[in-house]
C-alpha positions in Angstrom: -39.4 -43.0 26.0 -42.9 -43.3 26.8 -44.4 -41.0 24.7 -42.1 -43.2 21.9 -44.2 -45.9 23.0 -47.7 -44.5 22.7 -46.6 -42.9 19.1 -45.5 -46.1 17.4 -46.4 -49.7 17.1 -42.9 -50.7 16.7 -40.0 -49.2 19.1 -36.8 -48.3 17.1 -34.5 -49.0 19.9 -30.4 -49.7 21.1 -28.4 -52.6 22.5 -29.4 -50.7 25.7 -33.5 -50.0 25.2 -33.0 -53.8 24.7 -31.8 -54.7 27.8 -34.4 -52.4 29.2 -37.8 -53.2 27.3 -37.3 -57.1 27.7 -37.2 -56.5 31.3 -39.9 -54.1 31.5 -42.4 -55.6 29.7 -43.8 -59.4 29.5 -43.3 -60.5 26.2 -41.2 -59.1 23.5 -40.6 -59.1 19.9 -37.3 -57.8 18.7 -36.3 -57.6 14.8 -32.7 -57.2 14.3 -32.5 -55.4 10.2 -29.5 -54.2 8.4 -29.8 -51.5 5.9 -28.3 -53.6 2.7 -31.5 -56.1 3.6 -34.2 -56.6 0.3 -35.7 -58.8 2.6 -35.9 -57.1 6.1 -37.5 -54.4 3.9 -40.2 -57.1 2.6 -41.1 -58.1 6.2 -41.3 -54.6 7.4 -44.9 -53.7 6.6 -46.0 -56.8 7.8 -44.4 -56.4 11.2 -45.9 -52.7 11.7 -49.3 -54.2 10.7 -49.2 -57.2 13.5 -47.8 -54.4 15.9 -50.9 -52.8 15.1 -53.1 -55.4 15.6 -54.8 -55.5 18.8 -54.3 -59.6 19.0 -51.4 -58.8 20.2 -51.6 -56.2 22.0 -49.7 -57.7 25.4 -46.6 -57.8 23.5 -44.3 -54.8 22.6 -42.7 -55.0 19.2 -39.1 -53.4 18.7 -36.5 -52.9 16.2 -32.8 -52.8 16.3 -30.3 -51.8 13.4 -27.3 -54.1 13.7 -25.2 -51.6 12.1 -25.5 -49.2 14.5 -25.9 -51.3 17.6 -22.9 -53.6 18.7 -25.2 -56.7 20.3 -27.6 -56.8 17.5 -24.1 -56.2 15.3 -22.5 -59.7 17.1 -25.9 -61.4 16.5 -26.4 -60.6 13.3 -22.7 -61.9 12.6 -23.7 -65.5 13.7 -27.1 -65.0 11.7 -29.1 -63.4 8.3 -30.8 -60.7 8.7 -34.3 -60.2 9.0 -33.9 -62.0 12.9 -36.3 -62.4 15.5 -35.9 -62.6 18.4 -38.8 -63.5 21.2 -38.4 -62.6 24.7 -40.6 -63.6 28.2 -40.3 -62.3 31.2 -36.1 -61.4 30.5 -35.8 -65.0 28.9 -35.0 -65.5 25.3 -37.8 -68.4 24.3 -37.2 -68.5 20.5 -34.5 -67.0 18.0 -34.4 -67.4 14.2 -34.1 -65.4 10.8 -37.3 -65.3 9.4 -38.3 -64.3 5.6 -42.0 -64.0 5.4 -44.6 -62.8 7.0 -46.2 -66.6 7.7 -43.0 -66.9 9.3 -43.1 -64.0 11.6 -46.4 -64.7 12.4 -46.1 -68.4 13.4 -42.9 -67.3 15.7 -45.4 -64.5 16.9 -48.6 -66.2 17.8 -46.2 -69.2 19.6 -45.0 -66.2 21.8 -49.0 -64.8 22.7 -48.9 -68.3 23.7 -46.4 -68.9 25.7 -47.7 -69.0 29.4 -45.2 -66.7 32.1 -43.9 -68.3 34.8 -45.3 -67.2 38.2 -43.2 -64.7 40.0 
């Protein structure tokens, strides 16, 4: 999984990598897509590029597909896809479908700066 991580600004990941990255890293920044999405296919680019971008480089960018992943699946359910979600330190701050890249970025630069609690 590591070597997945050094290979790719953006993680394709499961219900379970989920549960795993938001509780091994920080801060992170899930995007829940379907495949019958125009517009999760419109935000893609712009999410590998601020992946890319070393701004934000404390923050670990992944991507679930609801249809093959039964959490993102219930989520996506209650919600229209593209959806972000933003995660600190195991704690979901902000959740919301977003449908431009201003959008994305706005929900990404409030998570770069959100402060961690202490431990």
């Amino acid at each position: 999984m590591l070597e997945k991580l050094l290979n790719s600004a953006v993680v394709d990941t499961d219900d379970q990598g989920l549960r795993q990255f938001i509780y091994e890293h920080p801060k992170v920044l899930a995007q829940f897509t379907a495949d019958n999405c125009p517009i999760c296919a419109l935000v893609a680019p712009g999410f590998q590029r601020l992946a890319g971008d070393k701004a934000y480089d404390g923050i670990l960018f992944i991507r679930l597909d609801s249809d093959e992943n039964p959490v993102a699946k219930h989520l996506m359910a209650q919600r229209a896809a593209p959806f972000f979600v933003s995660y600190c330190q195991g704690r979901m701050l902000e959740c919301d479908t977003q449908v431009t890249d201003a959008a994305v970025l706005a929900q990404l630069d409030r998570l770069r700066a959100h402060q961690p609690q202490p431990a």
